[in-house]
DSSP file (Angstrom, degrees, kcal/mol; ACC not computed):
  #  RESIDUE AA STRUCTURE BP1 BP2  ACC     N-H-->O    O-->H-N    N-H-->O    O-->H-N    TCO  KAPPA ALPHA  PHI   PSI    X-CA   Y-CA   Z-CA
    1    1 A X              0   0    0      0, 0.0     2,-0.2     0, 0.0     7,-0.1   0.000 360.0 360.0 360.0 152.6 -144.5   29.5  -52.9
    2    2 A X        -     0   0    0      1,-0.1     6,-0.0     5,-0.1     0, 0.0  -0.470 360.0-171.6 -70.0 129.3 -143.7   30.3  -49.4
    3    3 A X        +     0   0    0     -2,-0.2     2,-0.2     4,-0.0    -1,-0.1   0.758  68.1  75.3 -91.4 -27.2 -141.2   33.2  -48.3
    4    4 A X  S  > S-     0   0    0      1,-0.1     4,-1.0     4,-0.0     5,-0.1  -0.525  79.9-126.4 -90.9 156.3 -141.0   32.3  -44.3
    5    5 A X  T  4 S+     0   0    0      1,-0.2     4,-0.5     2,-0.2    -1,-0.1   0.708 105.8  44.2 -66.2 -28.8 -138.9   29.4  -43.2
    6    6 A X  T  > S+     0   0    0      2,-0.2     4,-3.4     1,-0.2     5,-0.3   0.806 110.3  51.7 -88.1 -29.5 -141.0   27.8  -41.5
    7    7 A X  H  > S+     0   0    0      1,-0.2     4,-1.2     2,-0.2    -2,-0.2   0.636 105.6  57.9 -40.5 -34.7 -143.7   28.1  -43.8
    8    8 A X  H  X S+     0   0    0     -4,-1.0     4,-1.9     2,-0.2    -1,-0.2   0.723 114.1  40.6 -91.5 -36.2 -141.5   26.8  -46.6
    9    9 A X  H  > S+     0   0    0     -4,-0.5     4,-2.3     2,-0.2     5,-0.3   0.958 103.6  59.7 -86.5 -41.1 -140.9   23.5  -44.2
   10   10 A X  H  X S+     0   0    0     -4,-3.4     4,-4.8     1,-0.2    -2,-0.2   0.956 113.3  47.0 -61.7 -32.8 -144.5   23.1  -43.0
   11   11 A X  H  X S+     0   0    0     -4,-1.2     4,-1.4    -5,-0.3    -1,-0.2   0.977 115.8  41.7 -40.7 -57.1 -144.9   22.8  -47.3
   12   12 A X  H >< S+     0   0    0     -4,-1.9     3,-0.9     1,-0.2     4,-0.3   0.973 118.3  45.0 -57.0 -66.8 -142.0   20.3  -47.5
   13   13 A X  H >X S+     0   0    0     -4,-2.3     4,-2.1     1,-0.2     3,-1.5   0.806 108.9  62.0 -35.2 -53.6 -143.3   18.3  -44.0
   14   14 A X  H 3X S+     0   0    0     -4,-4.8     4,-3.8    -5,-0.3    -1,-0.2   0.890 111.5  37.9 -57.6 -45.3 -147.4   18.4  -45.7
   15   15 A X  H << S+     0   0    0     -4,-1.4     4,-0.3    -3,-0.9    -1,-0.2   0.447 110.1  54.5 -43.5 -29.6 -146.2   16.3  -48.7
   16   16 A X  H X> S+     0   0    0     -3,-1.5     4,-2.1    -4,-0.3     3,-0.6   0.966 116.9  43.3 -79.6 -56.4 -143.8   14.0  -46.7
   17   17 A X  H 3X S+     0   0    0     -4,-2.1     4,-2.1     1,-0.3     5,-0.3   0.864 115.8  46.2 -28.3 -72.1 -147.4   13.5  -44.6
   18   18 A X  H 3X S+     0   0    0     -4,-3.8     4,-1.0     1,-0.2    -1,-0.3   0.889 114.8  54.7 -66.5 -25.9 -149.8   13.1  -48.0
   19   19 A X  H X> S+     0   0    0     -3,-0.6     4,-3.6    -4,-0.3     3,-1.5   0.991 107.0  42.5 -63.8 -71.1 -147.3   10.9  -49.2
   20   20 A X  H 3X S+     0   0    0     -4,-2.1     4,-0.9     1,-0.3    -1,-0.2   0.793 114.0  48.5 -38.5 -47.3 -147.1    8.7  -46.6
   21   21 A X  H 3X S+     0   0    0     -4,-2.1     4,-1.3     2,-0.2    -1,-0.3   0.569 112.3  53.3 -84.2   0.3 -151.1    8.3  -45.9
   22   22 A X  H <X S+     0   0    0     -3,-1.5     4,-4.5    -4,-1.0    -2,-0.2   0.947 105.1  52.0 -75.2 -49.5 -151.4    7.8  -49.6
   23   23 A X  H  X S+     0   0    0     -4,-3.6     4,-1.0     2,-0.2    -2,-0.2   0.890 115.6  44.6 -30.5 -57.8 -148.7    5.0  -49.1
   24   24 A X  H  X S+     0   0    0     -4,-0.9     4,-2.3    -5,-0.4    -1,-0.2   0.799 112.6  46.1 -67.1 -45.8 -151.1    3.5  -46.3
   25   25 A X  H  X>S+     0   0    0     -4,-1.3     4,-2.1     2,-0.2     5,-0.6   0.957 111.8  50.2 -80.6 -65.2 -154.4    3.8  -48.0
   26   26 A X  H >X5S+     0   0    0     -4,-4.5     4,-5.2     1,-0.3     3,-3.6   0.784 113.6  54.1 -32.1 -83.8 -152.9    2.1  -51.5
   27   27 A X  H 3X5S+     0   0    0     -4,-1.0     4,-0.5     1,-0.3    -1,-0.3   0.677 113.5  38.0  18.0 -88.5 -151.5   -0.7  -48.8
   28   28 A X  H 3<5S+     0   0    0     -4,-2.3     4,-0.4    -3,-0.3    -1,-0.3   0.432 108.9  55.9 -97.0  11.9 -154.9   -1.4  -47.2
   29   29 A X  H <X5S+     0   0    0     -3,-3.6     4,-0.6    -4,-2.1    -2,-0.2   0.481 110.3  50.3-106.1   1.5 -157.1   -1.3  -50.1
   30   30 A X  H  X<S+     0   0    0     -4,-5.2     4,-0.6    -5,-0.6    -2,-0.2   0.672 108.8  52.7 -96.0  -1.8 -154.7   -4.1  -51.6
   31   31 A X  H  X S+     0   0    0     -4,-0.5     4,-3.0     3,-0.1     5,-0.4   0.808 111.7  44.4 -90.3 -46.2 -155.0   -6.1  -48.4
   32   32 A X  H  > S+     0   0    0     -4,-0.4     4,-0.9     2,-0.2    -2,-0.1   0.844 113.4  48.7 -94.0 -23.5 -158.9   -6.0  -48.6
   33   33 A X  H  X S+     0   0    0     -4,-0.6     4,-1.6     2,-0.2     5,-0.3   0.958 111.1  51.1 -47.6 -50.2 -159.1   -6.9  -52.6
   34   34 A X  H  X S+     0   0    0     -4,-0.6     4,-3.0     1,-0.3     3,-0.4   0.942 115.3  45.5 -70.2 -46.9 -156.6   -9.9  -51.7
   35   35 A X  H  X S+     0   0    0     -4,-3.0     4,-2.6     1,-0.2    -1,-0.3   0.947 115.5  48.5 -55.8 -28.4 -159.6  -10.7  -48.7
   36   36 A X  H  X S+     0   0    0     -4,-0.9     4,-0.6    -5,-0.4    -2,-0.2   0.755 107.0  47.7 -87.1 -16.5 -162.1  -10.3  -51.2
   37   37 A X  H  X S+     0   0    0     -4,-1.6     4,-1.8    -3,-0.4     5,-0.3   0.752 112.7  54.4 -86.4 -36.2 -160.8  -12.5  -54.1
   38   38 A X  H  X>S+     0   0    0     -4,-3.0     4,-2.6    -5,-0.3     5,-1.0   0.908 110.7  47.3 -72.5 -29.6 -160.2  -15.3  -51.3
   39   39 A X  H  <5S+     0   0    0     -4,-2.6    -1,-0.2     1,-0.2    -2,-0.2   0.860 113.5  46.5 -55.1 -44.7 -163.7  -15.0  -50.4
   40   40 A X  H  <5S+     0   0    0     -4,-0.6    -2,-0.2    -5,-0.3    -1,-0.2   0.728 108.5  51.2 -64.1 -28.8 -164.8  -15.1  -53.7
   41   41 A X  H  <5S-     0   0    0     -4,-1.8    -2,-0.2    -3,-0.4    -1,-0.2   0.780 111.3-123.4 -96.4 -25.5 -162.7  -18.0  -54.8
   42   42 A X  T  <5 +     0   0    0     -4,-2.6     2,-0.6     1,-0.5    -3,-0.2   0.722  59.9 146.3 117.8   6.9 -164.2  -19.6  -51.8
   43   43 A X     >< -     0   0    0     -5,-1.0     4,-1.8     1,-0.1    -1,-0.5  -0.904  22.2-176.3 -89.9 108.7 -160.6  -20.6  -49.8
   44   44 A X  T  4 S+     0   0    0     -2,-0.6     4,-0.5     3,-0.2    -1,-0.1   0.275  84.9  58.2 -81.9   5.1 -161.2  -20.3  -46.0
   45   45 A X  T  > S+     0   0    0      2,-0.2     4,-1.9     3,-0.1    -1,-0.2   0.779 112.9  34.1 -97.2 -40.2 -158.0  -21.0  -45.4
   46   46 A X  H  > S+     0   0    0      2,-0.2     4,-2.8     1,-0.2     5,-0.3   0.969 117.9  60.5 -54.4 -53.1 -156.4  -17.8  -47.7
   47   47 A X  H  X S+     0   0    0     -4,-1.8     4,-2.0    -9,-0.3     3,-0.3   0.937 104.3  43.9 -68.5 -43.3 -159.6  -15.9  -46.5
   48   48 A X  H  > S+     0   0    0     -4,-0.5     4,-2.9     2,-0.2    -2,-0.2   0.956 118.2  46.0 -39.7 -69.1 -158.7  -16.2  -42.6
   49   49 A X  H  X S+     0   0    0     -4,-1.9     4,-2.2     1,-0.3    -1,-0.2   0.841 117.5  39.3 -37.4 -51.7 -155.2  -15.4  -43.3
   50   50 A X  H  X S+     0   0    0     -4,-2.8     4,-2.7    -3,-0.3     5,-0.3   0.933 112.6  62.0 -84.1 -37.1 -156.1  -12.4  -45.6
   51   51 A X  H  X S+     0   0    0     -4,-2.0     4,-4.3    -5,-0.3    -1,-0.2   0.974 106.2  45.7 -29.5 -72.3 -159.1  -11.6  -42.9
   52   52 A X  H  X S+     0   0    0     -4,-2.9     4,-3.5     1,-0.2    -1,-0.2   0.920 112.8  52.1 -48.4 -56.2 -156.4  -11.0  -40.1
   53   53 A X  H  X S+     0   0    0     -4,-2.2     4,-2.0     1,-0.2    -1,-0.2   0.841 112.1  43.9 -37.0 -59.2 -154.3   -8.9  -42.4
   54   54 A X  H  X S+     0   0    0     -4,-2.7     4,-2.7   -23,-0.2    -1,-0.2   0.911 108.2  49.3 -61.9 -37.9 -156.9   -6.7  -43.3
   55   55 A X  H  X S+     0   0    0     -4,-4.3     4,-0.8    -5,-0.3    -1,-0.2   0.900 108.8  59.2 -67.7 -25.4 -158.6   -6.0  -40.2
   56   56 A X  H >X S+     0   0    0     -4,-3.5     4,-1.7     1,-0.2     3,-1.5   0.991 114.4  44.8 -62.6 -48.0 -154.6   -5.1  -38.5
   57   57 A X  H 3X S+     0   0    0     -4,-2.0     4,-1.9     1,-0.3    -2,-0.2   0.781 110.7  45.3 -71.5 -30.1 -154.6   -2.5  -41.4
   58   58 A X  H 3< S+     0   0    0     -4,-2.7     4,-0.4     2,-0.2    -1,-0.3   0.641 114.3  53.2 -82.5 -16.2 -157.8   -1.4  -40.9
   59   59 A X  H <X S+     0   0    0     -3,-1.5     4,-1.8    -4,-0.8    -2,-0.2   0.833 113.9  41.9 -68.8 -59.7 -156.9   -1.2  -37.1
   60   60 A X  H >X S+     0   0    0     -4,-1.7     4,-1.5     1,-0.3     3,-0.6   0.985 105.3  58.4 -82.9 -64.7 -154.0    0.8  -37.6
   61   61 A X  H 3X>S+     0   0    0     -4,-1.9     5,-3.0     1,-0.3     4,-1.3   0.781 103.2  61.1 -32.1 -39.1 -155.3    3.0  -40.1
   62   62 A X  H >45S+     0   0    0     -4,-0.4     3,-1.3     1,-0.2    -1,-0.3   0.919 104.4  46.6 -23.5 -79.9 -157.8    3.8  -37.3
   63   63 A X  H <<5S+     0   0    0     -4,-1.8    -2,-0.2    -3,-0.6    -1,-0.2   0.449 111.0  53.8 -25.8 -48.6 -155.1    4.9  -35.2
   64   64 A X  H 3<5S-     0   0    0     -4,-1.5    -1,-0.2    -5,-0.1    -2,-0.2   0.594 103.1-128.4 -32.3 -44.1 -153.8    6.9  -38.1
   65   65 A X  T <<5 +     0   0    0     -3,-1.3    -3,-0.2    -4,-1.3    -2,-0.1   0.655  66.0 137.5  25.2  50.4 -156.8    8.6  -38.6
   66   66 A X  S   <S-     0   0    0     -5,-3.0     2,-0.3    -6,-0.3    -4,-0.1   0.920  76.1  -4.3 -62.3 -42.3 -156.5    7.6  -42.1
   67   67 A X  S    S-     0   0    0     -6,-0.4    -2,-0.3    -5,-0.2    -1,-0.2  -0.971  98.2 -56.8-150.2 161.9 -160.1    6.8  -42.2
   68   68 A X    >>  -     0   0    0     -2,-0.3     4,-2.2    -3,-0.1     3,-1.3  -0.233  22.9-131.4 -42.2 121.7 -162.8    6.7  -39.8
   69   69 A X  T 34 S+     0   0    0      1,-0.3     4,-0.4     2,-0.2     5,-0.2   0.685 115.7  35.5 -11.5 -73.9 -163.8    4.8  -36.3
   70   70 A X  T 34 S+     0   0    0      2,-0.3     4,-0.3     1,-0.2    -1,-0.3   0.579 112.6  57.5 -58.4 -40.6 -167.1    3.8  -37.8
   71   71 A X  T <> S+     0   0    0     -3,-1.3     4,-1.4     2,-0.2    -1,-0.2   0.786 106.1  49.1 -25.8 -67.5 -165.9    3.3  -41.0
   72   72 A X  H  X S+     0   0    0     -4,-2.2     4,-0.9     2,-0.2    -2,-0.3   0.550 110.4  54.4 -55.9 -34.5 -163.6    0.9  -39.7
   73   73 A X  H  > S+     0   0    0     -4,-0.4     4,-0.9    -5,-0.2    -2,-0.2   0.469 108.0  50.7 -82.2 -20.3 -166.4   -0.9  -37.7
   74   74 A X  H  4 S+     0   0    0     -4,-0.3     4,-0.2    -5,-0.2    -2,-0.2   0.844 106.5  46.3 -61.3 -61.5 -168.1   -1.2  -40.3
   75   75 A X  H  X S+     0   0    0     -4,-1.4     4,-2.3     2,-0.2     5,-0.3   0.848 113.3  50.2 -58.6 -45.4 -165.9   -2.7  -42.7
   76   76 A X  H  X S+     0   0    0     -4,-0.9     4,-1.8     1,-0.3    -1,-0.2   0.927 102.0  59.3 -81.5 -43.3 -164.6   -5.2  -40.4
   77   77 A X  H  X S+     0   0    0     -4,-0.9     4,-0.8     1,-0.2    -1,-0.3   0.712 114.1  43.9 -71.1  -6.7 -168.2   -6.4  -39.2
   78   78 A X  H >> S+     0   0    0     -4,-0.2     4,-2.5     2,-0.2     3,-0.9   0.942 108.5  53.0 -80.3 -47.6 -168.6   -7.2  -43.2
   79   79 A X  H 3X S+     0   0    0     -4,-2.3     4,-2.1     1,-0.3    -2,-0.1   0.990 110.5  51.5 -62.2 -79.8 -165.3   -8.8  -43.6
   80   80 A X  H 3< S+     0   0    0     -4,-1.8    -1,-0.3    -5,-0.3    -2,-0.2   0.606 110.4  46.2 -56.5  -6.1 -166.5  -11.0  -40.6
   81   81 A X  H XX S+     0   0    0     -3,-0.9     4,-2.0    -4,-0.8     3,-1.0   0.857 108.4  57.1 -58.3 -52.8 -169.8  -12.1  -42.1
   82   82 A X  H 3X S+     0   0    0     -4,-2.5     4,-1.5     1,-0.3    -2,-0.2   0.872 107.8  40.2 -40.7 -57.4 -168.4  -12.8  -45.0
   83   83 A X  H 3< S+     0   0    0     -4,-2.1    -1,-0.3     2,-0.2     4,-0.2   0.710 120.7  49.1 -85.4  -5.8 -165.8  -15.3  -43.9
   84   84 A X  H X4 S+     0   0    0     -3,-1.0     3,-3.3     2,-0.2    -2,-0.2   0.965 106.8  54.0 -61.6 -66.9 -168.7  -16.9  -41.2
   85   85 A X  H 3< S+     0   0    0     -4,-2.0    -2,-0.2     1,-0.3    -3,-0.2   0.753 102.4  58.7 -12.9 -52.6 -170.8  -16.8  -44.1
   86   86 A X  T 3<        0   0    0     -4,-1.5    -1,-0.3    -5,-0.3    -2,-0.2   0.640 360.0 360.0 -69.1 -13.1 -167.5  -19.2  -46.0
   87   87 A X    <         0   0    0     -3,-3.3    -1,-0.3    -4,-0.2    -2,-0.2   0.388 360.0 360.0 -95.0 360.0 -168.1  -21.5  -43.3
């Protein structure tokens, strides 16, 4: 445990922080399931919807730098075969 003050906050502050991207990631790997069961059950109307959702999370997470650029480009050019693919 920390003895300086500020040390003792940058602790408190790292936790509020891991908390928060944990929050973020939980978040957008239930947005991409929710895409992935409407693809799978084969509703293009659910899967567009859930489509948009995920790729703003996956956007923002960007932004975040929750998870990677490339990563992220990645994911989203699958998502968007997939639901061409439903069509």
């Amino acid at each position: 445990m920390p003895n300086i003050k500020s040390a003792k906050k940058r602790v408190i502050v790292t936790a509020t922080k891991t908390m928060q991207n944990k929050m973020f990631k939980t978040s957008l790997k239930t947005s991409i399931k929710k895409y992935e069961a409407a693809i799978e059950a084969g509703d293009k109307a659910l899967a567009a919807e859930t489509y948009k959702d995920a790729v703003k999370k996956i956007d923002r997470a960007v932004a975040k730098n929750i998870i990677h650029k490339n990563t992220a480009a990645r994911r989203k050019s699958s998502f968007t075969k997939k639901l061409n693919a439903l069509a």
